[in-house]
Structure formats: C-alpha cells, structure tokens
C-alpha positions as CSV (number, residue, x, y, z in Angstrom):
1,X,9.0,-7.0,2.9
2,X,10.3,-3.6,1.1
3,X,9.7,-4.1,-2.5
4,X,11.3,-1.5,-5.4
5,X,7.9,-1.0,-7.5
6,X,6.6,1.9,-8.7
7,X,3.9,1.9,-5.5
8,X,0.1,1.6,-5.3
9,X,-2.9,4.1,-5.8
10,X,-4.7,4.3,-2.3
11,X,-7.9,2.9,-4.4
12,X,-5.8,-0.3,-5.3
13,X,-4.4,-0.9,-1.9
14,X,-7.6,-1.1,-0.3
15,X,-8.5,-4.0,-2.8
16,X,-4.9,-5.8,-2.3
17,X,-5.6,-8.2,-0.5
18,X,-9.0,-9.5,-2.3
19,X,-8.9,-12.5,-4.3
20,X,-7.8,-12.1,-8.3
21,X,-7.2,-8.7,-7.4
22,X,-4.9,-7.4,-10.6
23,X,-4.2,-3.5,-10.2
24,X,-4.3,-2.2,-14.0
25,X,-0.9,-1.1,-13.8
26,X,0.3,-4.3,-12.5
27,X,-1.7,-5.8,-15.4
28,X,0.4,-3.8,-17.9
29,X,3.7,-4.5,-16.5
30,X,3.8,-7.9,-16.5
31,X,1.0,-10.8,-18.2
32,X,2.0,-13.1,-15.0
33,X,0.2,-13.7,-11.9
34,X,-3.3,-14.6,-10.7
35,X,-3.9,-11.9,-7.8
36,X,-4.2,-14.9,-5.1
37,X,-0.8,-14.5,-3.5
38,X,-1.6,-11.7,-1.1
39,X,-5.3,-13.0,-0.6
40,X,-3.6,-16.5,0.7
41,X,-0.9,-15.0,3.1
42,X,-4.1,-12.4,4.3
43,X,-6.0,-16.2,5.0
44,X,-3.0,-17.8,6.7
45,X,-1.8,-14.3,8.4
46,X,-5.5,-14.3,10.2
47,X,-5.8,-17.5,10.7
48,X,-3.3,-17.3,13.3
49,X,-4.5,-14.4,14.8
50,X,-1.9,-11.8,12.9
51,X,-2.7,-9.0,10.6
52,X,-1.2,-7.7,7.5
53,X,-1.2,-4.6,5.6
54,X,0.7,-2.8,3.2
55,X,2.0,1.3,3.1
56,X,2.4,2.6,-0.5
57,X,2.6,5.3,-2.1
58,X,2.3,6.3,-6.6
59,X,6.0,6.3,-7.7
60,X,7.3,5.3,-3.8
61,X,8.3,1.7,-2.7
62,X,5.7,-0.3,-1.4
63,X,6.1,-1.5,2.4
64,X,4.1,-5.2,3.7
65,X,3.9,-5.5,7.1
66,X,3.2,-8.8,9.3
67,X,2.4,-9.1,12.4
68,X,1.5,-12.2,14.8
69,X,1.0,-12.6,18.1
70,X,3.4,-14.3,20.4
71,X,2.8,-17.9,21.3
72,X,1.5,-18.6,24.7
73,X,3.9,-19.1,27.5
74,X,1.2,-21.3,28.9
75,X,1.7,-24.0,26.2
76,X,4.5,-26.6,26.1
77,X,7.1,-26.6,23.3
78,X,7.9,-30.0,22.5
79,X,11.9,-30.8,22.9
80,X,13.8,-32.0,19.8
C-alpha cells in the first residue's frame, strides 16, 4: 500500500508498528485513531509466518510492504 502522506521520521517508523503508537505529527493532523491498526496487521502478518515493514521518508510517500510465504504444496486444498 502507497499512501500520499507527508512521510515518517526514521525515529517514528521504528516505533510503527508498536501498540498505541501515535506519531506527533499524526497526532496534529487528525484527533482519530488509536495507533492499533498497524500493531494488529504486524500480529496477524507474523502469525502466518509473513513480515511487514514500511519505507518512508519526511515530506515523501510512505510505502507498506507485505510479504507471506507461499502455502505448502504438500497440503490439500479442499475443492468447492
């Protein structure tokens, strides 16, 4: 996901991902939010053995990144 913000300071994105994280400047843009929507999709990203990470930079986009592993071959997929 690409997003059109005004990026994030090295210092906050290594904090992104904690729960009720709130960057300052986020804080002053808009009153909404609790800072548990990135911690969540880290939980469910690693709890099925992905990772996720974000590339910003001050006054750039900001760029999320997903990644999870492919399912096993090995295991049946049910038909429909």
């Amino acid at each position: 996901m690409v997003d059109q913000g005004i990026g994030i300071p090295p210092d906050a994105a290594a904090q992104l991902f904690r729960a009720y994280f709130r960057h300052d400047e986020a804080k002053r843009m808009t009153g909404e939010g609790m800072g548990i929507g990135l911690y969540i999709s880290k939980q469910f990203v690693e709890a099925h053995g992905g990772r996720i990470w974000v590339d910003s930079a001050v006054g750039q986009r900001s760029v999320f990144h997903v990644a999870l592993p492919l399912a096993d071959a090995a295991v049946p997929v049910p038909e429909r």
